[in-house]
KEFIMI-383427 format. One record per residue (C-alpha): residue number from 1; residue in one letter; x, y, z. Coordinates in Angstrom, 1 decimal, padded with zeros to 4 digits. Example, Ala and Ser with C-alpha at 12.3 -4.5 7.8 and 13.67 -1.06 7.14 Angstrom:
BEGIN
num,residu,u,v,w
1,A,012.3,-004.5,007.8
2,S,013.7,-001.1,007.1
REM end
This chain:
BEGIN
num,residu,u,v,w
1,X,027.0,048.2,024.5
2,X,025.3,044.2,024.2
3,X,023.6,043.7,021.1
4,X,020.3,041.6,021.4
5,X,019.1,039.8,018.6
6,X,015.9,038.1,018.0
7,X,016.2,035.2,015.8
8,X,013.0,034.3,014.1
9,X,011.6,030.6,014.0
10,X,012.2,031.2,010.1
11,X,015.4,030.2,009.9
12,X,014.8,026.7,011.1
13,X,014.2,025.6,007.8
14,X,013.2,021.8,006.9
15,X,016.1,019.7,006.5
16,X,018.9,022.3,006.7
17,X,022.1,021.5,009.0
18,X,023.8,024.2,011.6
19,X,026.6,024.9,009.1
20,X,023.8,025.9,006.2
21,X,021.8,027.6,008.6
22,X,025.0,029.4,009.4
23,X,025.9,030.1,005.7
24,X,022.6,031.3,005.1
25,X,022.6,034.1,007.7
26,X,026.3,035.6,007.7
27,X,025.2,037.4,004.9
28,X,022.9,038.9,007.0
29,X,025.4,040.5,008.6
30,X,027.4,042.3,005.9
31,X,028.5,045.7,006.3
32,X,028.9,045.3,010.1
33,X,032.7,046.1,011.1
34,X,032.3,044.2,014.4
35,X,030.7,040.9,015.5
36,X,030.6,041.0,019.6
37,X,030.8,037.9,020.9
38,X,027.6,037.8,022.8
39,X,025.8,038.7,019.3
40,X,027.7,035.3,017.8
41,X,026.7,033.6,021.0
42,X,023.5,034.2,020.3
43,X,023.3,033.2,016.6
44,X,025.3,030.1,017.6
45,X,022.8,029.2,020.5
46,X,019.8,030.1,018.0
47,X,021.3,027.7,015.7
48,X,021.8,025.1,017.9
49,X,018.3,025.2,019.0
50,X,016.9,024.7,015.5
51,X,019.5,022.0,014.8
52,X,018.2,019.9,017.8
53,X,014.5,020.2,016.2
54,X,013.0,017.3,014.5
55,X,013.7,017.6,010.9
56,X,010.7,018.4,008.4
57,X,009.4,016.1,006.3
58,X,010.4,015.6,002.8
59,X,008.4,015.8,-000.5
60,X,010.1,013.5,-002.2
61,X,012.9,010.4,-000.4
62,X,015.1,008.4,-002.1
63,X,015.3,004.6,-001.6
64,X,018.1,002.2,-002.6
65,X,017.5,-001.1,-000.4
66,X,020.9,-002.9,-001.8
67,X,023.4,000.6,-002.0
68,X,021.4,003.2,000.8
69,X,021.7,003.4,004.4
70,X,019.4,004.7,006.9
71,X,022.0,007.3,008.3
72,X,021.6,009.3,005.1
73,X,019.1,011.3,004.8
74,X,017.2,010.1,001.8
75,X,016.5,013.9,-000.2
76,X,018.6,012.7,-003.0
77,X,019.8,009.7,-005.0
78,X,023.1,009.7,-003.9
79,X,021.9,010.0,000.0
80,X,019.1,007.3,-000.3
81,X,018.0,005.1,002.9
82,X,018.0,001.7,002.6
83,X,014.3,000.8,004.2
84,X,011.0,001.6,003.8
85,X,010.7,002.2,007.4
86,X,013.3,005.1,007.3
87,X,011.5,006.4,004.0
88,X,008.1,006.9,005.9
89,X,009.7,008.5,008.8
90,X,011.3,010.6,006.6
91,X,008.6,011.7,003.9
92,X,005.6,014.6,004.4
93,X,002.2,013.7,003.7
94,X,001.0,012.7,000.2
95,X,005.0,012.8,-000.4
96,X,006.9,009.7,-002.9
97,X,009.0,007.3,-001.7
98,X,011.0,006.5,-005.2
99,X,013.2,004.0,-006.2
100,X,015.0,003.2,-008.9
101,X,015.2,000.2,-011.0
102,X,016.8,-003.0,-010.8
103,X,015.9,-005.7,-008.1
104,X,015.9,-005.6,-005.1
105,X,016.2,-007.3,-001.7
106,X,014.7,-007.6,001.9
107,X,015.5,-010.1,004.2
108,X,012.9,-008.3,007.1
109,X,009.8,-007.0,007.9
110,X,008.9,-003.2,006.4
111,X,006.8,-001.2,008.9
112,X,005.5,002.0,007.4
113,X,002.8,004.7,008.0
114,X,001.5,008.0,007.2
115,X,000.0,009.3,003.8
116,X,002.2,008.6,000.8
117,X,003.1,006.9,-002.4
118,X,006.3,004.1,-003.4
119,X,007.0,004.6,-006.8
120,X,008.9,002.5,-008.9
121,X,011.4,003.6,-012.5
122,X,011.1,002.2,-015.8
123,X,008.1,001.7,-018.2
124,X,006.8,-001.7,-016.2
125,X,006.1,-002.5,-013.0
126,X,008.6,-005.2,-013.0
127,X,011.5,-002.6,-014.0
128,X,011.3,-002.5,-009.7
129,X,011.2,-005.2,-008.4
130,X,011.3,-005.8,-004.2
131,X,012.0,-009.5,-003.4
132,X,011.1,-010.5,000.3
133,X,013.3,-013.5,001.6
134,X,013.3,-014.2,005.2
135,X,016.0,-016.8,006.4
136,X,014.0,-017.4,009.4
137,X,010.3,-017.9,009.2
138,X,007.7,-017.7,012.0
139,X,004.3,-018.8,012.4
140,X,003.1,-015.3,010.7
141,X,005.2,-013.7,007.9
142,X,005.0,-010.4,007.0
143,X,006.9,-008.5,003.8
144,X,005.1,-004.8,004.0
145,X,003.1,-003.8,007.4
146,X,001.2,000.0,007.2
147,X,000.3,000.7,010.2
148,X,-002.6,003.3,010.1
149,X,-001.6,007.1,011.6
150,X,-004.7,009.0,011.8
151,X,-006.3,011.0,009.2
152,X,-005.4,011.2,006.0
153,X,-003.5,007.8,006.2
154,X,-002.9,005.5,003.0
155,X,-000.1,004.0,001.2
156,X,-000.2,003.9,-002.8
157,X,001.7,002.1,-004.8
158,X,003.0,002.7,-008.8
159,X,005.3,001.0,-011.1
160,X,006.6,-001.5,-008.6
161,X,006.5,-005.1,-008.1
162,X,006.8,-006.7,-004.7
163,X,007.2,-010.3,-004.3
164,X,007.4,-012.2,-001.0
165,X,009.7,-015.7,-001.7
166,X,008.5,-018.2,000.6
167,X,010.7,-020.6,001.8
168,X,009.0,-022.8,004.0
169,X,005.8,-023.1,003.4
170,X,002.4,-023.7,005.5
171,X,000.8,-024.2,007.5
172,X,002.5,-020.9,008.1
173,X,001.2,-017.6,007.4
174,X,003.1,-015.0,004.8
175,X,001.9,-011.5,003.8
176,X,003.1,-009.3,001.0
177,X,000.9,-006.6,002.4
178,X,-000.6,-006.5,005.7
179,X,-002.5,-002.8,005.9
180,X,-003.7,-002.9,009.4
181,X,-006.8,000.0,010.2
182,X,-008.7,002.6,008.4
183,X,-006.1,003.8,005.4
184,X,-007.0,004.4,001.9
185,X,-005.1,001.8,-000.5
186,X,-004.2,002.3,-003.8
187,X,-002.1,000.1,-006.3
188,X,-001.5,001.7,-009.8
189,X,000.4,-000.5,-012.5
190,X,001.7,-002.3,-009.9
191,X,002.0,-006.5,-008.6
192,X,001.8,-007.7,-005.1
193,X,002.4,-011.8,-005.1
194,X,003.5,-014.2,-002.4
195,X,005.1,-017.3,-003.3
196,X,002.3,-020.2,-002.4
197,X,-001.1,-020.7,-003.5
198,X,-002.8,-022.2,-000.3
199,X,-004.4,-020.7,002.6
200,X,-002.8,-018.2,004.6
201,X,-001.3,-016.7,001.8
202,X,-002.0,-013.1,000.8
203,X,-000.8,-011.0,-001.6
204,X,-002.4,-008.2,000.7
205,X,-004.3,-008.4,003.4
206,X,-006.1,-005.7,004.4
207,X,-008.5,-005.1,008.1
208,X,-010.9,-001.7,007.8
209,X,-009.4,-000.1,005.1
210,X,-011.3,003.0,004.5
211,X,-011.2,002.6,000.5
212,X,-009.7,000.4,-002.3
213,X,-008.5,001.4,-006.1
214,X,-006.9,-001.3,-008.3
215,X,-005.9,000.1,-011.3
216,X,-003.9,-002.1,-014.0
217,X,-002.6,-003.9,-010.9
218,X,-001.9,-007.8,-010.5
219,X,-002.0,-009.7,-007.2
220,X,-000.7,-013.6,-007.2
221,X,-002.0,-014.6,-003.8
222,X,-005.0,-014.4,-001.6
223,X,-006.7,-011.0,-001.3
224,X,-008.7,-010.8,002.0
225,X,-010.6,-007.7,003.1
226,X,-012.1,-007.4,006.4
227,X,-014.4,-005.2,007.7
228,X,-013.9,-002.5,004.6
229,X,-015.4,001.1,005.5
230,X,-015.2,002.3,002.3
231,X,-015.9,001.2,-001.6
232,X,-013.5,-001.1,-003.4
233,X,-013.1,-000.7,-007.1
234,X,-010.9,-002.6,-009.6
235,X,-010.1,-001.3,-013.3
236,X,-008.1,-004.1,-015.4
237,X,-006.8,-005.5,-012.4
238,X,-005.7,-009.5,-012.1
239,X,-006.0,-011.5,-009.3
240,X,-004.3,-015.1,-009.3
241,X,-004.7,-017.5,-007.0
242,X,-005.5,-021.4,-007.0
243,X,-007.0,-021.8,-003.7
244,X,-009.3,-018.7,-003.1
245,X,-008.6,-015.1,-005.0
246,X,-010.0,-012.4,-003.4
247,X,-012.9,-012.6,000.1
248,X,-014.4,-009.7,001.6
249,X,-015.8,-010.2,005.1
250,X,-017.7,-008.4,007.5
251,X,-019.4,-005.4,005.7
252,X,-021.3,-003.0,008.0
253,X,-025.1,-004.1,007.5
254,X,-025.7,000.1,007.8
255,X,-023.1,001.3,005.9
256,X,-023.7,001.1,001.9
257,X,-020.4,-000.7,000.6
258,X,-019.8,-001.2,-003.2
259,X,-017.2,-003.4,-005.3
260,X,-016.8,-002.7,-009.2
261,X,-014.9,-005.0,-011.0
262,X,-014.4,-003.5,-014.5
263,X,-012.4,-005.4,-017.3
264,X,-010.5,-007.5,-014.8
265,X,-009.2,-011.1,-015.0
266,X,-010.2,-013.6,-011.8
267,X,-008.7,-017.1,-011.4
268,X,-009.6,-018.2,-008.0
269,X,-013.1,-018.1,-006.0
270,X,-014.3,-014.5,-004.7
271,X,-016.2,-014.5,-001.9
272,X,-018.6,-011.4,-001.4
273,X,-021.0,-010.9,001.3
274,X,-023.6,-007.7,002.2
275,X,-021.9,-005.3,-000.5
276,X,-023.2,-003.3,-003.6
277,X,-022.2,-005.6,-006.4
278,X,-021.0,-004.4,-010.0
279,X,-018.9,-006.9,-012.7
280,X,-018.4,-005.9,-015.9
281,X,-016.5,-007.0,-018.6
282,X,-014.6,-009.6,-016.2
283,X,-013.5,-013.0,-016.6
284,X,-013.4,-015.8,-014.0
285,X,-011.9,-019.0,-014.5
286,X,-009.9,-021.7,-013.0
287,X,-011.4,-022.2,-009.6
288,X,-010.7,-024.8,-007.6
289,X,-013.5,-024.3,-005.1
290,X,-011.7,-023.9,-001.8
291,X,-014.5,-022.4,-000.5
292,X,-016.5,-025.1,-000.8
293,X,-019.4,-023.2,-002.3
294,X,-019.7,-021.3,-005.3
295,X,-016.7,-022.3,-008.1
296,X,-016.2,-019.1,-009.5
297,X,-018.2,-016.5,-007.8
298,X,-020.2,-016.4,-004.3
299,X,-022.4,-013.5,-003.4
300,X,-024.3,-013.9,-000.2
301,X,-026.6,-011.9,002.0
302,X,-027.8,-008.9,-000.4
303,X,-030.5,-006.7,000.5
304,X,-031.9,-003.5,-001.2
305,X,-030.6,-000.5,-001.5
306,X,-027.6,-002.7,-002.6
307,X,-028.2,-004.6,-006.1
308,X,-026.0,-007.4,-008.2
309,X,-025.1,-006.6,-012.1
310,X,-023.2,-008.9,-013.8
311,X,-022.6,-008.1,-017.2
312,X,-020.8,-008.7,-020.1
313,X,-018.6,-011.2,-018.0
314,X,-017.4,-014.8,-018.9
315,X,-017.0,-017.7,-016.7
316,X,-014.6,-020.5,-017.6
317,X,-013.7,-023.8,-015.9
318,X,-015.7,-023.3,-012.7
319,X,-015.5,-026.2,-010.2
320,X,-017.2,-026.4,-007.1
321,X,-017.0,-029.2,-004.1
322,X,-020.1,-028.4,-002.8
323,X,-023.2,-025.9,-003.7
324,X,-022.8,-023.5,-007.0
325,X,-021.2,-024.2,-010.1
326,X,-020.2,-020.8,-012.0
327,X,-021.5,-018.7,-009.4
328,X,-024.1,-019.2,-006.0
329,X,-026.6,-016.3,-005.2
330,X,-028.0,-017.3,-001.6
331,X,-030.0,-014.8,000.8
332,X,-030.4,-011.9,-002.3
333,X,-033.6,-009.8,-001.7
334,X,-032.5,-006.7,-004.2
335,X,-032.7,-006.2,-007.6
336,X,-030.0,-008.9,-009.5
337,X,-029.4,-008.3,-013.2
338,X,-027.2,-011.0,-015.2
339,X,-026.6,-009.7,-018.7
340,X,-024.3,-011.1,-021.6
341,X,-022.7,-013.7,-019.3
342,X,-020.9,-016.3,-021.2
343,X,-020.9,-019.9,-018.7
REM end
């Protein structure tokens, strides 16, 4: 007599290998005084087939870029992967990428994607550190690239510092995040910076993200947003850079973009154009006026239903080359309110 059995999809759980798939269904089969062969044919075919399956994703992976290796399979600290890359691959949506603490180093470009957050150890963001060091630069340099995946995409970012160590300099072009199409961006407690201060260097540069949260986060390096989709809001973040600090281009005339700055520290020009404007509580100093307009601050283009507040700001050793001391207003037709500004 041949025994036929129907092995559910069930048992091709996420991550397991033939051997604990194996282990997992013997037990099954307790009680039984014979096996046939054709039945252990059967399971053995069964199991093969869900081995050969692409393996689920992961809710949390495990990242050591100086100890891991990207054979392993990253579900545990003692199996981490070295790169981001494999981590991405590897995790589910809104899963962690975690690492631990200590410093550590890259000497190539990260490409990630999907929906999902690298998280640092320790009580700092500096407890984590990821140091970019390329021993070949080209004409464009980039540390992180997220490549957007569809919907929901977005990368996030907590307790972790990245820094991009430039070696040679412009006029070439180094990123320490590049986040190329619609993705939502998030940095919490946590530092981009890029080692130059001069144009065509970016702490993160990002091209139709679909929204932006800044939350205790520094940047040292250029911030440049380009044609955002979504609102952009910063909570006690820091943005640090000689030549030009933060520039957001290309806002949708039909589509109602804002940017709140709350309790953050500026030194370098911003450069804002067609967007809902908010600042409180923020200081701007130490421009250089790269720009060439506007030392501190230069809003352009504003039209109702979007309105300007500044309030309760200071701004502190604003130099321009050209037009605009502290800050240049040009083209605003909406409501502008400037409250408890210290110039």
């Amino acid at each position: 007599r041949t025994h036929v059995f129907i092995v559910s999809s069930d048992i091709c759980l996420a991550r397991h290998r033939p051997q604990r798939i194996l282990s997992s269904l013997l037990p099954k089969f307790d009680g039984m005084k014979l096996i046939r062969p054709k039945i252990a044919v059967i399971l053995w075919l069964s199991v093969l087939f869900c081995s050969l399956q692409p393996l689920d994703a992961a809710p949390i992976i495990y990242v050591n870029p100086n100890t891991g290796s990207d054979i392993n399979d990253g579900l545990s600290v003692a199996t981490s992967v070295r790169s981001l890359t494999k981590a991405s691959a590897l995790v589910d949506n809104g899963g962690v990428v975690r690492l631990p603490a200590g410093i550590f180093y890259y000497n190539d470009t990260q490409q990630i994607s999907g929906n999902f957050s690298i998280i640092g150890s320790g009580s700092v963001s500096t407890d984590t550190q990821i140091i970019f060091q390329f021993a070949t630069e080209l004409p464009e340099n980039v540390a992180i690239r997220f490549l957007s995946s569809g919907t929901p995409s977005g990368i996030r970012f907590n307790n972790i510092y990245v820094h991009f160590d430039v070696q040679t300099g412009p006029p070439n072009t180094y990123m320490a995040l590049l986040v190329e199409g619609p993705a939502n961006i998030s940095l919490d407690y946590a530092s981009l910076s890029v080692g130059c201060e001069s144009a065509g260097c970016y702490s993160l540069l990002s091209v139709r993200p679909d929204s932006i949260f800044f939350n205790s986060a520094d940047f040292a390096g250029h911030i440049s947003i380009d044609f955002p989709q979504g609102n952009i809001s910063m909570v006690s973040a820091g943005i640090y850079n000689f030549g030009s600090a933060l520039s957001v281009f290309n806002v949708s005339a039909t589509t109602l973009i804002s940017l709140s700055m709350i309790s953050s520290t500026i030194g370098g020009p911003v450069t804002i154009s067609n967007i809902h404007l908010d600042i409180q509580g923020t200081d701007f100093s130490g421009s250089s006026g790269y720009t060439g307009n506007g030392g501190c601050l230069s809003v352009t283009n504003v039209d109702a239903p979007r309105s300007v507040s500044l309030r309760d700001s200071n701004f502190t050793s604003c130099e321009a080359r050209e037009q605009g001391g502290a800050i240049l207003m040009a083209n605003i037709t909406t409501t502008t309110v400037i409250s408890v500004c210290n110039f």
